[in-house]
Backbone as JSON Lines, residues from 0, in Angstrom:
{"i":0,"aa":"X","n":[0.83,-1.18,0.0],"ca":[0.0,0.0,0.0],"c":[0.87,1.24,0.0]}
{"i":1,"aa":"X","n":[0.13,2.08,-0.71],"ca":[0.96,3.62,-0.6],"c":[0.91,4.22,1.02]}
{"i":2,"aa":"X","n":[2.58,5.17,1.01],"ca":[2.31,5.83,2.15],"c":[1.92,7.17,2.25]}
{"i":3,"aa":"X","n":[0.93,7.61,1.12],"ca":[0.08,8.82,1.11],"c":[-1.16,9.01,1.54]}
{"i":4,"aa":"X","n":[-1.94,8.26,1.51],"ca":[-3.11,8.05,2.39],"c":[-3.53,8.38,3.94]}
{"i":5,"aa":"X","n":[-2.11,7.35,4.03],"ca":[-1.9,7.6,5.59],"c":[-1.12,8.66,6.03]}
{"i":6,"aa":"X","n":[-0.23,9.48,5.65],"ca":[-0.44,11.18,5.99],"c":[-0.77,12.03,5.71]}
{"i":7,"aa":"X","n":[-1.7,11.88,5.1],"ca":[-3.14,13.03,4.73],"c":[-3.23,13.89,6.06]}
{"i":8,"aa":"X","n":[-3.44,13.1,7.29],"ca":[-3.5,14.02,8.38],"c":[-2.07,14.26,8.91]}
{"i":9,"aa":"X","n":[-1.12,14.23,8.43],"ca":[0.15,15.06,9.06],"c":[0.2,16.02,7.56]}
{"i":10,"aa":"X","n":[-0.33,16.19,6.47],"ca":[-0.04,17.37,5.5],"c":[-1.24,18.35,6.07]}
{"i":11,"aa":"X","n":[-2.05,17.69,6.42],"ca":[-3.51,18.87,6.92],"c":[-2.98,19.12,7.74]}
{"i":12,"aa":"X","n":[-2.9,18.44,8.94],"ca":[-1.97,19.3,10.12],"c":[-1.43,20.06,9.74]}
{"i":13,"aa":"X","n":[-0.15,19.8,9.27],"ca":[0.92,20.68,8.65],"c":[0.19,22.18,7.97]}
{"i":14,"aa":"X","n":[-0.3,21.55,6.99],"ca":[-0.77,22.44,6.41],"c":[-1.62,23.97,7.15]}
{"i":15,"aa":"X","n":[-2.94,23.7,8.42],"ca":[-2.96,24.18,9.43],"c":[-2.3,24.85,10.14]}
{"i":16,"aa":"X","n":[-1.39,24.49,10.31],"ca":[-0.31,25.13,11.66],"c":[0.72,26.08,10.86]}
{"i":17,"aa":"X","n":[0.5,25.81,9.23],"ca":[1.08,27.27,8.83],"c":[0.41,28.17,8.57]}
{"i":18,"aa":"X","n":[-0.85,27.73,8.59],"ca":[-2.0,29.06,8.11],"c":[-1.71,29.66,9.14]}
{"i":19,"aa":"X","n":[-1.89,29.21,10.54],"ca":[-2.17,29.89,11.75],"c":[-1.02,30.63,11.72]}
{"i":20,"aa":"X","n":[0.09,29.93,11.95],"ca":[1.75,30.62,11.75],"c":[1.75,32.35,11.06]}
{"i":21,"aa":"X","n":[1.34,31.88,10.1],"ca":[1.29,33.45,9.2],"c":[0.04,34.43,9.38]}
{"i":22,"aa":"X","n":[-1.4,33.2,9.97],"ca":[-2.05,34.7,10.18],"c":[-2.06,35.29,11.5]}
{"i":23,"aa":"X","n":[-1.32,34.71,12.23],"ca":[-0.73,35.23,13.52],"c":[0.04,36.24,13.34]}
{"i":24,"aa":"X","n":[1.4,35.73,12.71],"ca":[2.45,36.81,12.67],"c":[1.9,38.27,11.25]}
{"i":25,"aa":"X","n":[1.03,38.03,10.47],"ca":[0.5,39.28,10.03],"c":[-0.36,40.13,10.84]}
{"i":26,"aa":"X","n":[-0.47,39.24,11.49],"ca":[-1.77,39.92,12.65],"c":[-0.47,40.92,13.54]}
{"i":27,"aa":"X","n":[0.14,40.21,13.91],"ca":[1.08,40.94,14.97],"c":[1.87,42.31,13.96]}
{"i":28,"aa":"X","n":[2.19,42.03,12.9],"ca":[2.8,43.19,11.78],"c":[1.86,44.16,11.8]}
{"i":29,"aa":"X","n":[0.25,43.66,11.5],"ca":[-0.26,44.97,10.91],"c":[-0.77,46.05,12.95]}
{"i":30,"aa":"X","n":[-0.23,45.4,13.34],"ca":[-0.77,45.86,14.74],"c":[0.5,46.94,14.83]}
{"i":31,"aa":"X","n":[1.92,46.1,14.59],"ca":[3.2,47.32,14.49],"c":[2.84,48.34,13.86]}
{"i":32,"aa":"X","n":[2.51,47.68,12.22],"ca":[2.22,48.74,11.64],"c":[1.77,49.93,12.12]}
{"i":33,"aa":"X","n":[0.09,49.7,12.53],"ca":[-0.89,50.87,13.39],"c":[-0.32,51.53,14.01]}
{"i":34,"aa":"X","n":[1.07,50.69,15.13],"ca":[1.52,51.74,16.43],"c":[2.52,52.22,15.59]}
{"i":35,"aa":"X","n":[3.3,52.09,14.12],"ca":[4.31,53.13,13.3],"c":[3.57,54.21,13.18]}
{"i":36,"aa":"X","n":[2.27,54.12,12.29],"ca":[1.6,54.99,11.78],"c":[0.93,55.93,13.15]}
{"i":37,"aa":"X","n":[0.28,55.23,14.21],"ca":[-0.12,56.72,15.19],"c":[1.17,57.23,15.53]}
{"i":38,"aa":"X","n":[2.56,56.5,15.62],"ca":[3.23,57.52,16.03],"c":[3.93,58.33,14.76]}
{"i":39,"aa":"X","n":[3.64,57.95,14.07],"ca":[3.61,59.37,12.6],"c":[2.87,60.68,12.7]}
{"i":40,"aa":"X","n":[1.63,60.04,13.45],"ca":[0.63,60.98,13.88],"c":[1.15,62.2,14.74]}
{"i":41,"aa":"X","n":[1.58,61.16,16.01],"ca":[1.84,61.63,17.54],"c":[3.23,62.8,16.86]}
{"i":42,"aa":"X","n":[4.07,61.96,15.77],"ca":[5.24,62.83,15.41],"c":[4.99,64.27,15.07]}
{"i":43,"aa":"X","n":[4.12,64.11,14.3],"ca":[3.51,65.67,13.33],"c":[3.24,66.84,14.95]}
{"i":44,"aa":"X","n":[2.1,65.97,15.36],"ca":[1.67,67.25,16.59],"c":[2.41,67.34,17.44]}
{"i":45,"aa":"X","n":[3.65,66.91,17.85],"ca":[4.88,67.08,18.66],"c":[5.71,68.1,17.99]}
{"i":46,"aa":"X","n":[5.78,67.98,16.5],"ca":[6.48,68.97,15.77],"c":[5.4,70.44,15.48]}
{"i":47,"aa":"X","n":[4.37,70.32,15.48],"ca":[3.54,71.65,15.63],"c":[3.54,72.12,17.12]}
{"i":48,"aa":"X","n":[3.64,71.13,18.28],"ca":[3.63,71.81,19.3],"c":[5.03,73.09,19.59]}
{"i":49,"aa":"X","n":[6.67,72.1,19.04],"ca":[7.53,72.51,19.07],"c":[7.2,73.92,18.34]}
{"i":50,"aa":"X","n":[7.21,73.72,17.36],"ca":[6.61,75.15,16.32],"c":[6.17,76.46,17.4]}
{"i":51,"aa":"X","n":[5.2,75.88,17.78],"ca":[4.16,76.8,18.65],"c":[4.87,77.33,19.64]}
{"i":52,"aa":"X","n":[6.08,76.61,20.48],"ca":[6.3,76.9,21.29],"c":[7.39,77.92,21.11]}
{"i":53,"aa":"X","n":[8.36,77.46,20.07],"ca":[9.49,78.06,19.51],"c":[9.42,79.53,19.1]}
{"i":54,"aa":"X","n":[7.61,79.6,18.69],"ca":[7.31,81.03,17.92],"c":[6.85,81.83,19.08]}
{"i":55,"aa":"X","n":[7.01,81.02,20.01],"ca":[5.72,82.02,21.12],"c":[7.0,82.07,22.16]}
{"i":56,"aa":"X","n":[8.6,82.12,22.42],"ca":[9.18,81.63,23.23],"c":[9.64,83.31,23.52]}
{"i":57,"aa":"X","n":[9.54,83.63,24.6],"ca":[9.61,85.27,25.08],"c":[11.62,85.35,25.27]}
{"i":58,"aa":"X","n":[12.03,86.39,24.99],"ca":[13.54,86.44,24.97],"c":[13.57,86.21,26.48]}
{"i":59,"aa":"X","n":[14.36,85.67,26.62],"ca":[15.46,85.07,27.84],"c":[15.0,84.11,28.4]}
{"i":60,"aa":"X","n":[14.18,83.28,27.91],"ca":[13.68,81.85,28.47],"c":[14.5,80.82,27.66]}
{"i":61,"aa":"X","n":[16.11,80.4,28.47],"ca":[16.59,80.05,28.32],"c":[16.5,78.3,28.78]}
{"i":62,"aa":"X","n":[15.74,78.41,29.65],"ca":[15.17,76.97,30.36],"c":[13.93,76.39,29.11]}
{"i":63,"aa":"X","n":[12.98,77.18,28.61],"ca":[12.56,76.64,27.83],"c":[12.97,76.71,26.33]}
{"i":64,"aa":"X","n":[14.03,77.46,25.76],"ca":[14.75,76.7,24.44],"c":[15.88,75.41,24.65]}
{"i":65,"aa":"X","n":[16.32,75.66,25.85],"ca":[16.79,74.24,26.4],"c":[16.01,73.23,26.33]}
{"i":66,"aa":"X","n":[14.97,73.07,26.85],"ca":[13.89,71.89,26.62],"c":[13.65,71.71,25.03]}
{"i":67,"aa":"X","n":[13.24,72.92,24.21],"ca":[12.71,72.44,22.79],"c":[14.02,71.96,21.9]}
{"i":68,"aa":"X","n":[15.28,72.39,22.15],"ca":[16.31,71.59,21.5],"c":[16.31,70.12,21.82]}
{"i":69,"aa":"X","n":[16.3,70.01,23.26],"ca":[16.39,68.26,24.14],"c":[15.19,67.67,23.43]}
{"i":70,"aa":"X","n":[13.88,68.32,23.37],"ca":[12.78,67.29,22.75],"c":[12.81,67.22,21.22]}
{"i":71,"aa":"X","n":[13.34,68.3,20.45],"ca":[13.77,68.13,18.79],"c":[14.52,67.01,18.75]}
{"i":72,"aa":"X","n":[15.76,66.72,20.07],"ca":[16.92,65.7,19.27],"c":[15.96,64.88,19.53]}
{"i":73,"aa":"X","n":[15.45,64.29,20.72],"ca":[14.5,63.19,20.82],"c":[13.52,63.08,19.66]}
{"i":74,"aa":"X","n":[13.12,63.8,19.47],"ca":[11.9,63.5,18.59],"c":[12.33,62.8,17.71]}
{"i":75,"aa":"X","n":[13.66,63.23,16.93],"ca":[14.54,62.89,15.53],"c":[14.79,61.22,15.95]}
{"i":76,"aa":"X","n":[15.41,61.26,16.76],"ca":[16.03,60.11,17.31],"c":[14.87,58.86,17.77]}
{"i":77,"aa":"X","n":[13.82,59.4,17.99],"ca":[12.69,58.52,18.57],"c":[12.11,57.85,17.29]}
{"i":78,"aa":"X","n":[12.13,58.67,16.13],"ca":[11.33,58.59,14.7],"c":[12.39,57.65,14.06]}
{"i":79,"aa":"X","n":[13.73,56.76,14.27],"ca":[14.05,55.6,13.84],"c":[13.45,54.92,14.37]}
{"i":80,"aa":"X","n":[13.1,54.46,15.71],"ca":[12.64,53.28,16.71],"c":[11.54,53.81,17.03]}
{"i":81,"aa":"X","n":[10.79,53.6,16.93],"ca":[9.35,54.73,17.55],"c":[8.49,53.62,19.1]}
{"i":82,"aa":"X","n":[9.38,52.5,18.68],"ca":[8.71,51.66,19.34],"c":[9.51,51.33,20.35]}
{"i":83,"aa":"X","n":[10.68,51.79,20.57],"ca":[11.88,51.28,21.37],"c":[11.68,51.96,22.82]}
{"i":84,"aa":"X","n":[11.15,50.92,24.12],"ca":[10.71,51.6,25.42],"c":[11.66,52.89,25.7]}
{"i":85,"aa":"X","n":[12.97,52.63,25.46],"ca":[13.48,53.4,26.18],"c":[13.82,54.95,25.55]}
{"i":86,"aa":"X","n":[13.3,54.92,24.24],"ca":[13.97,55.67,23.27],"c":[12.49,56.82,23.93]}
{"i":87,"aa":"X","n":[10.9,55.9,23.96],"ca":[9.71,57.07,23.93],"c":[10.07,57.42,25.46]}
{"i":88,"aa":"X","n":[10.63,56.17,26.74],"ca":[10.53,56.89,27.84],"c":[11.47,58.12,27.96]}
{"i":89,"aa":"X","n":[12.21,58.33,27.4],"ca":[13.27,59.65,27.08],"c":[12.32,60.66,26.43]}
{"i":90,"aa":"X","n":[11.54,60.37,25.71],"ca":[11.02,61.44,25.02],"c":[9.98,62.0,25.5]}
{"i":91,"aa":"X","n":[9.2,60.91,26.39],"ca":[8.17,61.55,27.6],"c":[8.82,62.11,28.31]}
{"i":92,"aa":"X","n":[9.89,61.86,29.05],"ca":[10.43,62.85,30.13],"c":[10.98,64.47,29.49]}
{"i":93,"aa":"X","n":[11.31,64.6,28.16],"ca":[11.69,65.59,27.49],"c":[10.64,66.1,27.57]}
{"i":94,"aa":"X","n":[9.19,65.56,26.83],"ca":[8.46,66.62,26.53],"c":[7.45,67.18,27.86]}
{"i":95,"aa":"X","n":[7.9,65.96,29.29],"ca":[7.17,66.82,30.55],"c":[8.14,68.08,30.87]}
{"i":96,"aa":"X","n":[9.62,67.53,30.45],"ca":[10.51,69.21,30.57],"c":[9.72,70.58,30.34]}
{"i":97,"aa":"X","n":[9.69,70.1,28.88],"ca":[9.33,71.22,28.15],"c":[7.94,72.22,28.78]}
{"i":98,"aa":"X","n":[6.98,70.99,29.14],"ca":[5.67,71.18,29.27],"c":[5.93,72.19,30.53]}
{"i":99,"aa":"X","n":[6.93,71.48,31.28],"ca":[7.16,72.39,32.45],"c":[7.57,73.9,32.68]}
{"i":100,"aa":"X","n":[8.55,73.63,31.74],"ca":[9.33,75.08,31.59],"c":[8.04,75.74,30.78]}
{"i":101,"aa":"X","n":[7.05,75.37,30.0],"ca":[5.97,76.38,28.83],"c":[5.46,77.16,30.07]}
{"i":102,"aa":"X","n":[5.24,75.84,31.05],"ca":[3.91,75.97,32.23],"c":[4.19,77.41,33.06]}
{"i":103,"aa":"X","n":[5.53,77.02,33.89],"ca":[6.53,78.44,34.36],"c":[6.25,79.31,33.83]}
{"i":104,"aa":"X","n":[6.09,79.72,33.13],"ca":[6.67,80.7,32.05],"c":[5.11,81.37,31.77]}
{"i":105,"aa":"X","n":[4.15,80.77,31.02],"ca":[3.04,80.83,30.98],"c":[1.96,80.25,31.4]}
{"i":106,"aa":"X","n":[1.55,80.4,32.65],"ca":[0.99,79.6,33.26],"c":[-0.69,79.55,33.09]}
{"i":107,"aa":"X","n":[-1.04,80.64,32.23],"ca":[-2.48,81.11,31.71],"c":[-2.53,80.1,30.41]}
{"i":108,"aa":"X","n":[-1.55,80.34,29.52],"ca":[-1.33,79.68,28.29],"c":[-1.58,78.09,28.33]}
{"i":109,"aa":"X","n":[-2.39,77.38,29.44],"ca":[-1.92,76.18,29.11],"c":[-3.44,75.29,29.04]}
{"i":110,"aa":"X","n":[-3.52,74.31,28.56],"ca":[-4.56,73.65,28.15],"c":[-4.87,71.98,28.42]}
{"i":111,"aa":"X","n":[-5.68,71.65,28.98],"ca":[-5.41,70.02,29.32],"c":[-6.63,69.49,28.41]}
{"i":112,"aa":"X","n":[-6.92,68.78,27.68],"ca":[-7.44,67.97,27.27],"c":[-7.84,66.56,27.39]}
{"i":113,"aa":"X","n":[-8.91,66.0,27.57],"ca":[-9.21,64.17,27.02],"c":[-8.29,63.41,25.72]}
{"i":114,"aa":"X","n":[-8.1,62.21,26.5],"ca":[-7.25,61.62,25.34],"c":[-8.64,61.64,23.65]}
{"i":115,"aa":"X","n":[-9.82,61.71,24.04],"ca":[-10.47,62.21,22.65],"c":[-10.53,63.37,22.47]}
{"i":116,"aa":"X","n":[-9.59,64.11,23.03],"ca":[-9.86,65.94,22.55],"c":[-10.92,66.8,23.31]}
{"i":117,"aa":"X","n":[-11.7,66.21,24.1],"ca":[-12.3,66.95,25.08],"c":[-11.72,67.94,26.03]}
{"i":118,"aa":"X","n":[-12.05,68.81,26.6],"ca":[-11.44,69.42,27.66],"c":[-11.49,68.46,29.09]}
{"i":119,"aa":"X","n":[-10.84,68.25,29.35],"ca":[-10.71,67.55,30.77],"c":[-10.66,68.86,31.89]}
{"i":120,"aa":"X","n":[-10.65,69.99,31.94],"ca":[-10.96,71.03,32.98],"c":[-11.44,72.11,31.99]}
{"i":121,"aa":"X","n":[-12.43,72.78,32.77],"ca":[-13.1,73.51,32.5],"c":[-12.15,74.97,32.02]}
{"i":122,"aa":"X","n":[-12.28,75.59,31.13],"ca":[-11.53,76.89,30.62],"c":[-11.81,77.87,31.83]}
{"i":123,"aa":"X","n":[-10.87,78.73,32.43],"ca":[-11.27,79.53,33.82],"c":[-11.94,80.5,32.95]}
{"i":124,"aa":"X","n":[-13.3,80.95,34.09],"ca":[-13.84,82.73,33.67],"c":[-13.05,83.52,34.21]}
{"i":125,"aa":"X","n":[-12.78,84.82,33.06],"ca":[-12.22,85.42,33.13],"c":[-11.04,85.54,33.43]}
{"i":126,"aa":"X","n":[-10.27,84.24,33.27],"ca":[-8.7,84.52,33.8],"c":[-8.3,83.83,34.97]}
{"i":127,"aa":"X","n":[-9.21,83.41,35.75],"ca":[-9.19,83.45,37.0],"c":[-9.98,81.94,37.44]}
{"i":128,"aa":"X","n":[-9.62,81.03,37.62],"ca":[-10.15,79.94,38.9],"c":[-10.5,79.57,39.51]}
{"i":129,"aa":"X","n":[-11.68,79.24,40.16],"ca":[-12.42,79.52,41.47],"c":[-11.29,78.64,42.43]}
{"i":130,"aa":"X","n":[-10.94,77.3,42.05],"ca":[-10.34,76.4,42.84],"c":[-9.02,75.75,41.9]}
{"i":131,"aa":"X","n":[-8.25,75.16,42.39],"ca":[-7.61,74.3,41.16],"c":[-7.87,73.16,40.75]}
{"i":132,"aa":"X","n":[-7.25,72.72,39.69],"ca":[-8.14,71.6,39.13],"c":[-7.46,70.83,39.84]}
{"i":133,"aa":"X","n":[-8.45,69.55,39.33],"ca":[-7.69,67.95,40.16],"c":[-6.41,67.56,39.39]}
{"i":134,"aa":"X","n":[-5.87,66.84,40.53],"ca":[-4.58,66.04,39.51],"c":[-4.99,65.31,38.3]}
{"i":135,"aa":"X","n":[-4.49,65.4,36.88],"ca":[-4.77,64.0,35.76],"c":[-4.06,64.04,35.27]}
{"i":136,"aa":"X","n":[-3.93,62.55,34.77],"ca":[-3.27,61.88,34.03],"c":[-3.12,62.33,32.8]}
{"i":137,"aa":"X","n":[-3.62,63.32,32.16],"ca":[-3.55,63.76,30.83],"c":[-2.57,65.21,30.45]}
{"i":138,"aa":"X","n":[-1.64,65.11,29.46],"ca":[-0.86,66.55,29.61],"c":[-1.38,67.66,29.5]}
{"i":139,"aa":"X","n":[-1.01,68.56,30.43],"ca":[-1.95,70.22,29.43],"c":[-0.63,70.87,28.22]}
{"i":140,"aa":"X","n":[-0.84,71.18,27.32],"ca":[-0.52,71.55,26.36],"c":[-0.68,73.07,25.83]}
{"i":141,"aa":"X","n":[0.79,73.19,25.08],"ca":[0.85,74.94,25.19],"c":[-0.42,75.65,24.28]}
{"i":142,"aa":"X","n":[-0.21,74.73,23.2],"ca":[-0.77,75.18,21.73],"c":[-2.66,74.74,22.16]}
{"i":143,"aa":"X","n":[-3.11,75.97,21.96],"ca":[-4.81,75.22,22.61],"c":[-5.7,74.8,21.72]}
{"i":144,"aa":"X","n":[-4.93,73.39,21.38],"ca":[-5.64,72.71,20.12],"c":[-4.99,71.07,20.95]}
{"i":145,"aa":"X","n":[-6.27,70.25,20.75],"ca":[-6.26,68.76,21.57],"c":[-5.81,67.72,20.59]}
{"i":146,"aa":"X","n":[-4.63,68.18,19.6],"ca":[-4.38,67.0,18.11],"c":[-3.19,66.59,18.93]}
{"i":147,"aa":"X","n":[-2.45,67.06,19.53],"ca":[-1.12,66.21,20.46],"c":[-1.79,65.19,21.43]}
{"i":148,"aa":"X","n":[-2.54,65.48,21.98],"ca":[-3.39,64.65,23.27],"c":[-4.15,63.54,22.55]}
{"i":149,"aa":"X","n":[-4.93,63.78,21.37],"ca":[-5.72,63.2,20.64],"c":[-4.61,62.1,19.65]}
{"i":150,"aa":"X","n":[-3.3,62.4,19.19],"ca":[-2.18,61.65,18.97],"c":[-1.6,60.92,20.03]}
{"i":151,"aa":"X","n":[-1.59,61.26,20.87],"ca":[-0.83,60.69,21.95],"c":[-1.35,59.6,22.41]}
{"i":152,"aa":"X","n":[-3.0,59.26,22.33],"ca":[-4.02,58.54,23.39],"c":[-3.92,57.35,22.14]}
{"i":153,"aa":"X","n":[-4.19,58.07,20.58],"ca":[-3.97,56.78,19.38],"c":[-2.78,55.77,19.8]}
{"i":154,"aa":"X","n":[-1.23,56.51,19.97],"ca":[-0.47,55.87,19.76],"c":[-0.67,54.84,21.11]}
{"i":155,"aa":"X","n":[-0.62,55.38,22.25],"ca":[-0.71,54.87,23.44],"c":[-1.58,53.21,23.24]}
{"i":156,"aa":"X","n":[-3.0,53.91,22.79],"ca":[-3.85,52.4,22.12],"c":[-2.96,51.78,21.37]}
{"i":157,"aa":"X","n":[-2.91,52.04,19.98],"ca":[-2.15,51.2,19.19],"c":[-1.01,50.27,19.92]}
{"i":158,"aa":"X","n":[-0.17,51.33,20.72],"ca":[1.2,50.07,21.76],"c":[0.43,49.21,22.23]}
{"i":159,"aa":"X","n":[-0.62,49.45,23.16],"ca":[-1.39,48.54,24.14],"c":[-2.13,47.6,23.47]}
{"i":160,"aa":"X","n":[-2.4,47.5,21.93],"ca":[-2.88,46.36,21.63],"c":[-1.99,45.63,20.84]}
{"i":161,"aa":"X","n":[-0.74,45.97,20.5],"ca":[0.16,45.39,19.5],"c":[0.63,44.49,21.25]}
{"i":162,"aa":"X","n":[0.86,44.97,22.55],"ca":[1.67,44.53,23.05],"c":[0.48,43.23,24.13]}
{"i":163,"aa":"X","n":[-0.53,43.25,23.9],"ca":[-1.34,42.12,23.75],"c":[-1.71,41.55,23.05]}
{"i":164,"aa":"X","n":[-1.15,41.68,21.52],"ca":[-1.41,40.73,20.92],"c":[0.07,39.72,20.85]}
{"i":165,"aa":"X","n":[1.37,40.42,21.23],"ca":[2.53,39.61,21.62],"c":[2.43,38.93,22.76]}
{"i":166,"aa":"X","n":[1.56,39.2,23.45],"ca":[1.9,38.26,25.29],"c":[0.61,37.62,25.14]}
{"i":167,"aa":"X","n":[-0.31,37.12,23.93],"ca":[-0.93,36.02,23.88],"c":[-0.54,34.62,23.78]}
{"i":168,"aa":"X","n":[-0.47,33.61,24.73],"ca":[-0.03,32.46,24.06],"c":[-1.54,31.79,23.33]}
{"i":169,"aa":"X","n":[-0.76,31.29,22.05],"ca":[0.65,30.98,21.3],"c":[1.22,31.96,20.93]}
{"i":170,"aa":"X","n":[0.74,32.63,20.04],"ca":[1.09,33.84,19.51],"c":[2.84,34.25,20.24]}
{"i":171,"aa":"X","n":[2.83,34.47,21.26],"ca":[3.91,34.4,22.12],"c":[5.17,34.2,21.88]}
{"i":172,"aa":"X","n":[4.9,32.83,21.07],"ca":[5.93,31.89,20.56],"c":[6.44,32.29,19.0]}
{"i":173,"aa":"X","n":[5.92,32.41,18.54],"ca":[5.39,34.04,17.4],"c":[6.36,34.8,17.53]}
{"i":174,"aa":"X","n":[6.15,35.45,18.25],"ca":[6.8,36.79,19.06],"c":[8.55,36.48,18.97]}
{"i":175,"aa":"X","n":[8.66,35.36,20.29],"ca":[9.62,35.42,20.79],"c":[10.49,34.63,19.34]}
{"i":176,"aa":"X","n":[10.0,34.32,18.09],"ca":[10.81,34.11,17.07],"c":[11.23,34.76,16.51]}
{"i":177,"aa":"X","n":[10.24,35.76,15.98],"ca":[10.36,36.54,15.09],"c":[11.03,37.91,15.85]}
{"i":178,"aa":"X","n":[11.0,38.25,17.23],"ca":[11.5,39.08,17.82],"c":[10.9,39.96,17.99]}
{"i":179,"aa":"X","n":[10.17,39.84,17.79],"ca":[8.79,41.26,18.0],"c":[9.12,41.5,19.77]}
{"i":180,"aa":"X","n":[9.36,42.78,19.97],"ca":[9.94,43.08,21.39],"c":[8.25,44.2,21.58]}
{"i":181,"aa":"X","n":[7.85,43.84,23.04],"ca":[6.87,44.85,23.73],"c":[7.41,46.55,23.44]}
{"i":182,"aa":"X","n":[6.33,47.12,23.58],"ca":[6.77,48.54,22.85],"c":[6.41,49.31,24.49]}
{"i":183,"aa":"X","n":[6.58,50.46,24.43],"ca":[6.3,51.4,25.84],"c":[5.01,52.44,24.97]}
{"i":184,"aa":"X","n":[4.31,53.2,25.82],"ca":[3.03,54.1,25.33],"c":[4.19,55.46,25.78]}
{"i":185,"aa":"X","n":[3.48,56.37,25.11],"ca":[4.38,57.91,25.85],"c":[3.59,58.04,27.11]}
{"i":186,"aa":"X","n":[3.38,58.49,28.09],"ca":[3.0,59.03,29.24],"c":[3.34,60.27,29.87]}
């Protein structure tokens, strides 16, 4: 008797376990992909914020052109690896610099937003505050437009689901072949 018959079920197997193989690991690519592309996004309104800040920067605020040079090299440097933890946690701490020194400096000028672009605190009447706002988790921003915050919350998603779709087993195994390394969110 032939011995084709009888591995019909080790070529289907086979056959199976590469479908899965590849639509796993495309699955895991087009998820990179997403978190390249929001942080293309996140890149642009980091570079309009810089803009904004650069044009609006009062002579002798030397603490804050210090910050927008430190977050330009980052930015440059972040936009090879966009995904590399340590490359965005450098670039979050740059751009809370910056945020800091805007804040100092102009402390009326500043704006907090929802990661969907909402206002997360209310705009003060007249200038003025009744109370201060609560602590959040969300940055306030110089430029009073919510496309950095609204970039920031994309990319943040996009990491958080590329980096569950790597710490699924099997998928996992996926991962740890092909090298797909966990990514960091900006914060």
């Amino acid at each position: 008797m032939s011995a084709v018959p009888d591995s019909w079920a080790y070529w289907v197997g086979g056959a199976l376990l590469l479908f899965w193989f590849v639509g796993a690991y495309n699955r895991m690519i087009r998820l990179r992909s997403a978190a390249f592309q929001a942080y293309a996004t996140l890149d642009a309104a980091l570079v309009r914020q810089l803009e904004f800040v650069q044009a609006n920067a009062a002579a002798g605020a030397e603490s804050l052109l210090a910050a927008t040079t430190q977050l330009t090299t980052l930015v440059a440097a972040t936009r090879v690896r966009p995904l590399d933890p340590e490359r965005i946690e450098a670039l979050g701490t740059a751009l809370n610099v910056l945020l800091s020194a805007w804040q100092r400096l102009h402390p009326d000028d500043v704006v907090s937003f929802d990661a969907e672009g909402t206002m997360s605190r209310p705009a003060p009447l007249k200038g003025v505050d009744e109370e201060p706002p609560p602590p959040s988790r969300f940055i306030a921003w110089p430029e009073p437009s919510a496309a950095a915050e609204i970039a920031r919350g994309q990319f943040n998603a996009a990491v958080a689901q590329y980096n569950a779709a790597i710490r699924q087993f099997p998928a996992l195994l996926i991962a740890w072949i092909m090298r797909l390394r966990p990514a960091a969110p900006l914060l």
